[in-house]
MARMINU-88167 format. One record per atom (N, C-alpha, C, CB): atom name; residue number from 1; residue in one letter; x, y, z negated. Coordinates in steps of 0.05 Angstrom, whole numbers, plus 5000, padded with zeros to 4 digits. Glycine has a CB too. Layout:
BEGIN
("CA" NUM "a" (X Y Z))
...
% end
This chain:
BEGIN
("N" 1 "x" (6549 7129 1868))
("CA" 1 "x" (6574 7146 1867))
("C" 1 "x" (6569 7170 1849))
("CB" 1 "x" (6582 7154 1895))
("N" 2 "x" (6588 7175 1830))
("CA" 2 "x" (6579 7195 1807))
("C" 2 "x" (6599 7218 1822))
("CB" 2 "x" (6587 7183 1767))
("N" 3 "x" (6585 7243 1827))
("CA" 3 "x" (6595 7269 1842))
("C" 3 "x" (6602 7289 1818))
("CB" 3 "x" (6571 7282 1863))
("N" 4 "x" (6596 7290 1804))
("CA" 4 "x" (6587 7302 1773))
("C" 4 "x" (6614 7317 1779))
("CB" 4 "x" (6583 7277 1737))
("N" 5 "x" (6625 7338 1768))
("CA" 5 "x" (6652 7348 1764))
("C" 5 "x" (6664 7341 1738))
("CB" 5 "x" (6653 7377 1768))
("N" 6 "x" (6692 7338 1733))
("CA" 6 "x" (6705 7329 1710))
("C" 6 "x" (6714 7354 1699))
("CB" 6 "x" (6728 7309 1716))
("N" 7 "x" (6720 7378 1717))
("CA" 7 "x" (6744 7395 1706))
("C" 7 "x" (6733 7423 1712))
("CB" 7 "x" (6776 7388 1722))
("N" 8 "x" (6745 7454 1703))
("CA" 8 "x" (6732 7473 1696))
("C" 8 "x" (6732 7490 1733))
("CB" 8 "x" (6749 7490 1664))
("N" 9 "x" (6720 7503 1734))
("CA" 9 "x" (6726 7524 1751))
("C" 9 "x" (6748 7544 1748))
("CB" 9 "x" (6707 7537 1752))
("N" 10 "x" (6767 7535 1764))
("CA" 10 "x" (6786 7559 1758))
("C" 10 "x" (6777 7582 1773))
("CB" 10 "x" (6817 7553 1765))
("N" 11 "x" (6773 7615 1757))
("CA" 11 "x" (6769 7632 1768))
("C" 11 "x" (6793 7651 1779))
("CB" 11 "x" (6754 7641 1753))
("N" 12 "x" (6808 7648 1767))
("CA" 12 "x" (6832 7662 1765))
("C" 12 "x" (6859 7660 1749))
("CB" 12 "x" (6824 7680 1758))
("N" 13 "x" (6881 7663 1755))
("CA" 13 "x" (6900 7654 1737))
("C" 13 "x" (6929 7675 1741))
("CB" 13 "x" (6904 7619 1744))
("N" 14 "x" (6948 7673 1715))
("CA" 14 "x" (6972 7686 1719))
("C" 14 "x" (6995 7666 1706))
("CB" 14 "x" (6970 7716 1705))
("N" 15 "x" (7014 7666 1716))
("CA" 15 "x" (7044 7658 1702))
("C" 15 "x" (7066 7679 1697))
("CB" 15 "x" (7059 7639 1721))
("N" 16 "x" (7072 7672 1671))
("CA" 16 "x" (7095 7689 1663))
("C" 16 "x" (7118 7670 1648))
("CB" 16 "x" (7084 7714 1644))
("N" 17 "x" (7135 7659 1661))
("CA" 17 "x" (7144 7645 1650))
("C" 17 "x" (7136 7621 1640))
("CB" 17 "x" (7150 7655 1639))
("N" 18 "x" (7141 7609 1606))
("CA" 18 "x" (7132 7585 1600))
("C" 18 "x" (7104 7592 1595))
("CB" 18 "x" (7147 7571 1578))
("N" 19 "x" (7082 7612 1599))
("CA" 19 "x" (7064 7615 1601))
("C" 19 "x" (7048 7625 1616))
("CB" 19 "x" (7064 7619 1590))
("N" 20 "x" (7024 7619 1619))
("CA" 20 "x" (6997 7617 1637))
("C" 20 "x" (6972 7627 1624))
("CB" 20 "x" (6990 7588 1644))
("N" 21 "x" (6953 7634 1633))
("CA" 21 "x" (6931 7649 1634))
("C" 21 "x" (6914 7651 1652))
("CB" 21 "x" (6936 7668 1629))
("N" 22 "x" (6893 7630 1639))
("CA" 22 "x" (6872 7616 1670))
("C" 22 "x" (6834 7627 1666))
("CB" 22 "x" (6874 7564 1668))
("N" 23 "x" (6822 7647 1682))
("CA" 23 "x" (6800 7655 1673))
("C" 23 "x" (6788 7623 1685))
("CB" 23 "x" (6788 7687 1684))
("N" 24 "x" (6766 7619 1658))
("CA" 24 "x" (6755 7587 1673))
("C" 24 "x" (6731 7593 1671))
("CB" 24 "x" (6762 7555 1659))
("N" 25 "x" (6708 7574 1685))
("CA" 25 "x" (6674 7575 1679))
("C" 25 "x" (6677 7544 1668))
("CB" 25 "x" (6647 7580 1712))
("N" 26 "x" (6651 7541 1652))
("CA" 26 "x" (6658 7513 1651))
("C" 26 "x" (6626 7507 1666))
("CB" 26 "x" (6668 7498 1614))
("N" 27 "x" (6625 7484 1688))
("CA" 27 "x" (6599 7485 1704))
("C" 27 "x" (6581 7473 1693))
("CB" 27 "x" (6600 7475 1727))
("N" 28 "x" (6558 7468 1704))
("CA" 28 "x" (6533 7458 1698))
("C" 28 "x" (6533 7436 1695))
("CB" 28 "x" (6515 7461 1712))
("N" 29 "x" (6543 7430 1716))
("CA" 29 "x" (6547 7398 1718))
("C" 29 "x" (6564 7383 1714))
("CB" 29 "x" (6544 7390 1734))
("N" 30 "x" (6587 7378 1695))
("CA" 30 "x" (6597 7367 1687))
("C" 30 "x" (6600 7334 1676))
("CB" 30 "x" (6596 7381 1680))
("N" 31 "x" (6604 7321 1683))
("CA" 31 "x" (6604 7293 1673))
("C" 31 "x" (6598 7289 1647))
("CB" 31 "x" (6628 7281 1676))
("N" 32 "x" (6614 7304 1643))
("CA" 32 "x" (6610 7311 1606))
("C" 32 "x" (6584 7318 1587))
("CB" 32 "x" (6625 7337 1599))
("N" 33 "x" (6563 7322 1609))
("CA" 33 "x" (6539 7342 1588))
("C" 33 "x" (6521 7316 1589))
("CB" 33 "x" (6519 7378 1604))
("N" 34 "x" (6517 7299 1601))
("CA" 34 "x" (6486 7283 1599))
("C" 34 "x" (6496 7269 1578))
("CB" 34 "x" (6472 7263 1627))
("N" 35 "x" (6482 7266 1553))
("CA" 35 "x" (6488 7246 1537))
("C" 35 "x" (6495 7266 1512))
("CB" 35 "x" (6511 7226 1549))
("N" 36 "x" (6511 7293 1519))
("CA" 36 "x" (6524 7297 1496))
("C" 36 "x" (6512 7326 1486))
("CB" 36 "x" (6558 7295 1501))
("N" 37 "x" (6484 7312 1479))
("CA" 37 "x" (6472 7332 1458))
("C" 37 "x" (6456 7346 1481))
("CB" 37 "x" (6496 7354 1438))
("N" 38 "x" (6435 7330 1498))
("CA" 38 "x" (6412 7334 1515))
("C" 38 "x" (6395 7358 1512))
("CB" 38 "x" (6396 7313 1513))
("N" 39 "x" (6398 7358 1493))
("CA" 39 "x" (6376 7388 1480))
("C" 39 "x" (6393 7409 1486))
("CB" 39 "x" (6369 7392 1441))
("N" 40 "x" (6414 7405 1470))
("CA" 40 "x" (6438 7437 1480))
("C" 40 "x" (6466 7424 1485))
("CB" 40 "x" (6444 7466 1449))
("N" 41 "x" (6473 7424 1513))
("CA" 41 "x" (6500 7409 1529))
("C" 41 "x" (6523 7428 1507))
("CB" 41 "x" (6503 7418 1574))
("N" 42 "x" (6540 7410 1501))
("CA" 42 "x" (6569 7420 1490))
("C" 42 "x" (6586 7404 1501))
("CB" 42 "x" (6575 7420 1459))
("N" 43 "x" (6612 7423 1507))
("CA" 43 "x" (6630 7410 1519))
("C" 43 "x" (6652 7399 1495))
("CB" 43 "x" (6640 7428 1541))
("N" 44 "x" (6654 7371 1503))
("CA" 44 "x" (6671 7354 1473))
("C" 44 "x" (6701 7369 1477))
("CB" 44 "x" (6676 7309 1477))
("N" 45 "x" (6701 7364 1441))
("CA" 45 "x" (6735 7378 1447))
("C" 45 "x" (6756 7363 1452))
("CB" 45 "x" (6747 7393 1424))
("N" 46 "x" (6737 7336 1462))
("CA" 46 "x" (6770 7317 1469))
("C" 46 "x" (6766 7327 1493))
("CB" 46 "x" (6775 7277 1467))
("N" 47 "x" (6754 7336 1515))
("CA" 47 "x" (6758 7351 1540))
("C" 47 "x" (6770 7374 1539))
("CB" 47 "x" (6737 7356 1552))
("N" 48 "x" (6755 7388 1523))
("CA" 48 "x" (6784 7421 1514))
("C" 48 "x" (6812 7414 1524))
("CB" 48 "x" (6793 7429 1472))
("N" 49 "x" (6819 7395 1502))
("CA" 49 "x" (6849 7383 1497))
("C" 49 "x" (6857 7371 1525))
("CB" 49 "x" (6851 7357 1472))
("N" 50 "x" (6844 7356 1533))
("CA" 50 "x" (6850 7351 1562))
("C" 50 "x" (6848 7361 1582))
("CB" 50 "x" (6841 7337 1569))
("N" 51 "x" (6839 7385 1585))
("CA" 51 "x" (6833 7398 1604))
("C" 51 "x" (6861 7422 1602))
("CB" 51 "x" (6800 7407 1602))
("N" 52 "x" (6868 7428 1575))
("CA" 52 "x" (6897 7445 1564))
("C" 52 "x" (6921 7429 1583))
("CB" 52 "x" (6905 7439 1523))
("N" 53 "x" (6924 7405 1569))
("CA" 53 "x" (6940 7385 1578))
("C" 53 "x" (6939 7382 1613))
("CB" 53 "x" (6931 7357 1562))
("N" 54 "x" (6929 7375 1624))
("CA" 54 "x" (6928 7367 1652))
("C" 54 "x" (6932 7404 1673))
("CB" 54 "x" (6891 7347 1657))
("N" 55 "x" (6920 7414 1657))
("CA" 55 "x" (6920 7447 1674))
("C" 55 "x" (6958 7459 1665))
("CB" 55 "x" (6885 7477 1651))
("N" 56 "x" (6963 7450 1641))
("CA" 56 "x" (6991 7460 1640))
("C" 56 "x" (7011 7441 1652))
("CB" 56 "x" (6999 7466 1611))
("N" 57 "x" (7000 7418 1647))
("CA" 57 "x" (7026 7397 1667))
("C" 57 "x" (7021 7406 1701))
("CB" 57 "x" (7017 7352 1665))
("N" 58 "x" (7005 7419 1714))
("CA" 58 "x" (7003 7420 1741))
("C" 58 "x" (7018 7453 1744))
("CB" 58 "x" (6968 7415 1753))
("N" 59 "x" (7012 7468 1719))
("CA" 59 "x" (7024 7490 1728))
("C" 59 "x" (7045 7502 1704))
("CB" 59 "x" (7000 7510 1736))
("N" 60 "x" (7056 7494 1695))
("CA" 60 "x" (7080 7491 1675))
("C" 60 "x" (7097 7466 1680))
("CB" 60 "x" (7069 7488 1644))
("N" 61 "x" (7089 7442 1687))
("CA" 61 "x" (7104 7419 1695))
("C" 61 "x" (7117 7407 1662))
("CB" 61 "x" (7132 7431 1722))
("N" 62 "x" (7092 7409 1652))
("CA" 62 "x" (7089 7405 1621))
("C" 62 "x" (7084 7380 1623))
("CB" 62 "x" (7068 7420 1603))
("N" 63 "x" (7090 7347 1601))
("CA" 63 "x" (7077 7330 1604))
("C" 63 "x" (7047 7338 1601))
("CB" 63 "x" (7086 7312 1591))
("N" 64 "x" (7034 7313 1617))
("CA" 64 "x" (7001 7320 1618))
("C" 64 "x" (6995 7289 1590))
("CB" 64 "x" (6979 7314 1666))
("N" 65 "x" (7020 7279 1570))
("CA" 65 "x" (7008 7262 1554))
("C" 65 "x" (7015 7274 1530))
("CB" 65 "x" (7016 7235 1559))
("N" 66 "x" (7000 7283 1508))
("CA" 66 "x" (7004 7279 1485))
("C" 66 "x" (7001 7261 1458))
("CB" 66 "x" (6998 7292 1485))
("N" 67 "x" (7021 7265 1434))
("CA" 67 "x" (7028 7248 1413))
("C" 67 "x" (7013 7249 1399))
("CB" 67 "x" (7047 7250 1402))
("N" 68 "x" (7008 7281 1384))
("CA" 68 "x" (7008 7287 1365))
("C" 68 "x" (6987 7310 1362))
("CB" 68 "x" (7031 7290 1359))
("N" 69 "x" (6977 7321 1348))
("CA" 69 "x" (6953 7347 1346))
("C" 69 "x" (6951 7362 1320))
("CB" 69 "x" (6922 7336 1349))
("N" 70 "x" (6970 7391 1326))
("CA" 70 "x" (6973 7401 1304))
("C" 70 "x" (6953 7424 1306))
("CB" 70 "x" (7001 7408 1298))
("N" 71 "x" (6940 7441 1283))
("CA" 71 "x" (6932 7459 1268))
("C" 71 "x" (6899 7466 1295))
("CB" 71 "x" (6963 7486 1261))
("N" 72 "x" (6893 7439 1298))
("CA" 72 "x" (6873 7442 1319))
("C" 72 "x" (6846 7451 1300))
("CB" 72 "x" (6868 7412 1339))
("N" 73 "x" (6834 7475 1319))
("CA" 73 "x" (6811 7490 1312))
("C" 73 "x" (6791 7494 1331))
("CB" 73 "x" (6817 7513 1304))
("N" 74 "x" (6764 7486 1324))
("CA" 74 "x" (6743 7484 1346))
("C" 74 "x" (6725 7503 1330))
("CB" 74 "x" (6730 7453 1354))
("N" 75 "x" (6722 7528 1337))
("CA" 75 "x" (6703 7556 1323))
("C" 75 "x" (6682 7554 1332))
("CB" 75 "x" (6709 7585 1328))
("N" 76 "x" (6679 7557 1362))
("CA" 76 "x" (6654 7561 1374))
("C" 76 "x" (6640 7540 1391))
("CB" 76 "x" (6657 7583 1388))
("N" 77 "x" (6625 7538 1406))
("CA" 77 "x" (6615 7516 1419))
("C" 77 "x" (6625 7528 1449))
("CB" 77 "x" (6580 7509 1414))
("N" 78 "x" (6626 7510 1473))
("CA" 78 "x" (6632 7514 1499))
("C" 78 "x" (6610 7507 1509))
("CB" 78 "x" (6653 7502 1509))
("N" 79 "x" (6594 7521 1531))
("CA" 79 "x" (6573 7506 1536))
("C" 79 "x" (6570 7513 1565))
("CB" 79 "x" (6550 7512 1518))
("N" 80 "x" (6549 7499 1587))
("CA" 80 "x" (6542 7502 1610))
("C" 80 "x" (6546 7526 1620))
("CB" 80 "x" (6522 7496 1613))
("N" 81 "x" (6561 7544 1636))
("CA" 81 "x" (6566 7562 1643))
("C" 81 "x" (6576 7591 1635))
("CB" 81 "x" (6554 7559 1651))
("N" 82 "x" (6598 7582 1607))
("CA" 82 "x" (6608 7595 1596))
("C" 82 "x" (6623 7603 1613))
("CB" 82 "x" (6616 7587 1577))
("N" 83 "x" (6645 7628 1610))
("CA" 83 "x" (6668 7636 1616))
("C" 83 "x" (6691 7648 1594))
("CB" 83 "x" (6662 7652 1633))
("N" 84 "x" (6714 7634 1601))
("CA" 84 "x" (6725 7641 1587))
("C" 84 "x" (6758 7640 1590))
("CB" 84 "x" (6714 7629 1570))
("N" 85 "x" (6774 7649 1574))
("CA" 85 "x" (6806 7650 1587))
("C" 85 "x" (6822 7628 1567))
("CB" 85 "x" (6824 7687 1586))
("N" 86 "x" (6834 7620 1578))
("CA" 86 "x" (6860 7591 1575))
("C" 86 "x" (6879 7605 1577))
("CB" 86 "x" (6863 7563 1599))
("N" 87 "x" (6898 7611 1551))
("CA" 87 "x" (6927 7609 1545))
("C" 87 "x" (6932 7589 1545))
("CB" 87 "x" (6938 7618 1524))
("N" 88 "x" (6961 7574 1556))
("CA" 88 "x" (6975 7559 1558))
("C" 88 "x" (6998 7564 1548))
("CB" 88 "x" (6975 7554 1576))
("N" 89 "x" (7016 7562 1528))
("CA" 89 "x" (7049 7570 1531))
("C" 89 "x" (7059 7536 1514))
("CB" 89 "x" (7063 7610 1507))
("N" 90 "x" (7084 7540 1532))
("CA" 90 "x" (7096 7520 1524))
("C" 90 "x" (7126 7523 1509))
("CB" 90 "x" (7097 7505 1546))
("N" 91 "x" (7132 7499 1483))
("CA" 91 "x" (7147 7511 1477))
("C" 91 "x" (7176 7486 1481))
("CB" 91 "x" (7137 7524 1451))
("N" 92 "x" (7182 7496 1499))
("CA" 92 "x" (7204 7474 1512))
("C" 92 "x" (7210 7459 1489))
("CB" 92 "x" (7232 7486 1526))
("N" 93 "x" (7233 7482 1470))
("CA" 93 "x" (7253 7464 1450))
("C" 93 "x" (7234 7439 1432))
("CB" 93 "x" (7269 7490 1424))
("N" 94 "x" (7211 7452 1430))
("CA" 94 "x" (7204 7433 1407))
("C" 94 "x" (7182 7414 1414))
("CB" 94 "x" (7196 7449 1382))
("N" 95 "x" (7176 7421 1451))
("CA" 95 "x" (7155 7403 1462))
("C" 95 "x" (7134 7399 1452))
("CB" 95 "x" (7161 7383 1466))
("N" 96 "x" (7120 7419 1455))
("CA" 96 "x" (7101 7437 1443))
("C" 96 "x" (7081 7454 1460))
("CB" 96 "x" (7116 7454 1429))
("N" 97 "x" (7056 7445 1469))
("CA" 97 "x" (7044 7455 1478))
("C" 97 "x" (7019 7471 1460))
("CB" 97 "x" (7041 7439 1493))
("N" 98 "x" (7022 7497 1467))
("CA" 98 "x" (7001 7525 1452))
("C" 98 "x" (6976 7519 1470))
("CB" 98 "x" (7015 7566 1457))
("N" 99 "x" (6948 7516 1463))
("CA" 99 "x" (6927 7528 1480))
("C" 99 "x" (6912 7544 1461))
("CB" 99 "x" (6908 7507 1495))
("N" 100 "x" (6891 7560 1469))
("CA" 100 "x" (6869 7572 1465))
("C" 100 "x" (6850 7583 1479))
("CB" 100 "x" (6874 7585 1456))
("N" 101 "x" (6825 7579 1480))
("CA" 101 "x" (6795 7583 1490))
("C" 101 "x" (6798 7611 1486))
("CB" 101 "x" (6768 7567 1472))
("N" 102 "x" (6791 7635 1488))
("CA" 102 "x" (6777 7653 1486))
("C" 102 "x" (6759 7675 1506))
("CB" 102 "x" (6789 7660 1473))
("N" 103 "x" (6746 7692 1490))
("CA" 103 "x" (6732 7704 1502))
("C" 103 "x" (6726 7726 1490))
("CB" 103 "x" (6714 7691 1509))
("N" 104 "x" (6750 7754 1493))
("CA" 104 "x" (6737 7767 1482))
("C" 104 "x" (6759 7770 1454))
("CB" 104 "x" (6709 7755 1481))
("N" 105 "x" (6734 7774 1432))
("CA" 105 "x" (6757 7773 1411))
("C" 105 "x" (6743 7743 1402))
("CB" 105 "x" (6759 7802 1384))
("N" 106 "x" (6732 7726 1413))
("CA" 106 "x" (6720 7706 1395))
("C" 106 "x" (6745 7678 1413))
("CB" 106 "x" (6675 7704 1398))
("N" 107 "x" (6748 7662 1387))
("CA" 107 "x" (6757 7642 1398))
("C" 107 "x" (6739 7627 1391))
("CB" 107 "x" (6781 7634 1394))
("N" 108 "x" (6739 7598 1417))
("CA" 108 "x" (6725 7578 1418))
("C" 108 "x" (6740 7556 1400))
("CB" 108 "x" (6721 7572 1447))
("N" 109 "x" (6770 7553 1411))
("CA" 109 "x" (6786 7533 1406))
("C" 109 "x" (6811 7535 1408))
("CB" 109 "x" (6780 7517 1418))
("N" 110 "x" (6829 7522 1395))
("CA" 110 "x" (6851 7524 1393))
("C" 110 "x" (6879 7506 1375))
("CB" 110 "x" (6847 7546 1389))
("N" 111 "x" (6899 7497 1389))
("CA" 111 "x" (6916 7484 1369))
("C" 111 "x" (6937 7482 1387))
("CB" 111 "x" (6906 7456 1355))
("N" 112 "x" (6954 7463 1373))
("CA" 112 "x" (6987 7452 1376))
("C" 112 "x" (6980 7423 1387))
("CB" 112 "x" (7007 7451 1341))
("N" 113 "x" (6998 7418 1411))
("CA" 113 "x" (6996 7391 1424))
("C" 113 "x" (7014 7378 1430))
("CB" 113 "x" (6986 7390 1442))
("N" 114 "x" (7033 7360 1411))
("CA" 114 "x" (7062 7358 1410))
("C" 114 "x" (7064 7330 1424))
("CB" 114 "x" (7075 7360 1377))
("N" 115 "x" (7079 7345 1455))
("CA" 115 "x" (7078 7326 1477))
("C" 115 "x" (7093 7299 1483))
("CB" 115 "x" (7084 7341 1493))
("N" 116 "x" (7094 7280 1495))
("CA" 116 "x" (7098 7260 1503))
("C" 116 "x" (7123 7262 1520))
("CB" 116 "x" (7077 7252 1514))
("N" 117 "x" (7148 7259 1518))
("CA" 117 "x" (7173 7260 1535))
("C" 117 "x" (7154 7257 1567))
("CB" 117 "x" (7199 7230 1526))
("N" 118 "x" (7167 7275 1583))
("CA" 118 "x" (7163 7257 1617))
("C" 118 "x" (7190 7247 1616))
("CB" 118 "x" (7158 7280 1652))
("N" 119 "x" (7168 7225 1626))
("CA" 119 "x" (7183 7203 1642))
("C" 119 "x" (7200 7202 1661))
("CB" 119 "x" (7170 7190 1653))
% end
């Protein structure tokens, strides 16, 4: 039975409207780290994107599927016990989901995630 965690530590979070603001850790143990770069764990940015997606559909009621991936940027690395803050905004009309990693003035990551109708 694999116990491993999939998803970030939420430390803290705010809503303002179509937007959110979530302080996260990302843990040690992650599902994600054995395998991916043993020497120095990085967290993949197809988890970023998924982890945007699934955290704004639970607290925006945003679809959690996306189409499309615009003006996506991966700056920095995420690694075993980072911290860091998650913007979320969504942009109804054009179904359009905003994220960004940061920390600080440094961004990790960031792009456009042009969503999937709900069903």
């Amino acid at each position: 039975m694999n116990t491993r965690r999939t998803g970030p530590v939420v430390l803290d979070e705010r809503r303002d409207g179509d937007e959110c603001t979530l302080q996260l850790q990302v843990p040690a143990d992650l599902a994600y780290f054995p395998g991916h770069f043993p020497q120095a764990p990085v967290l993949p940015g197809a988890t970023q994107v998924a982890w945007a997606l699934q955290l704004a559909a639970a607290r925006l009621g945003s679809s959690p599927h996306c189409r499309e991936m615009e003006a996506l940027k991966f700056q920095r690395l995420l690694q075993p016990g980072d911290r860091v803050t998650l913007t979320l905004r969504i942009d109804r009309a054009r179904g359009k989901l905003h994220f960004a990693y940061r920390e600080g003035d440094a961004t990790y990551s960031s792009g456009r995630l042009v969503l999937e109708p709900r069903a």
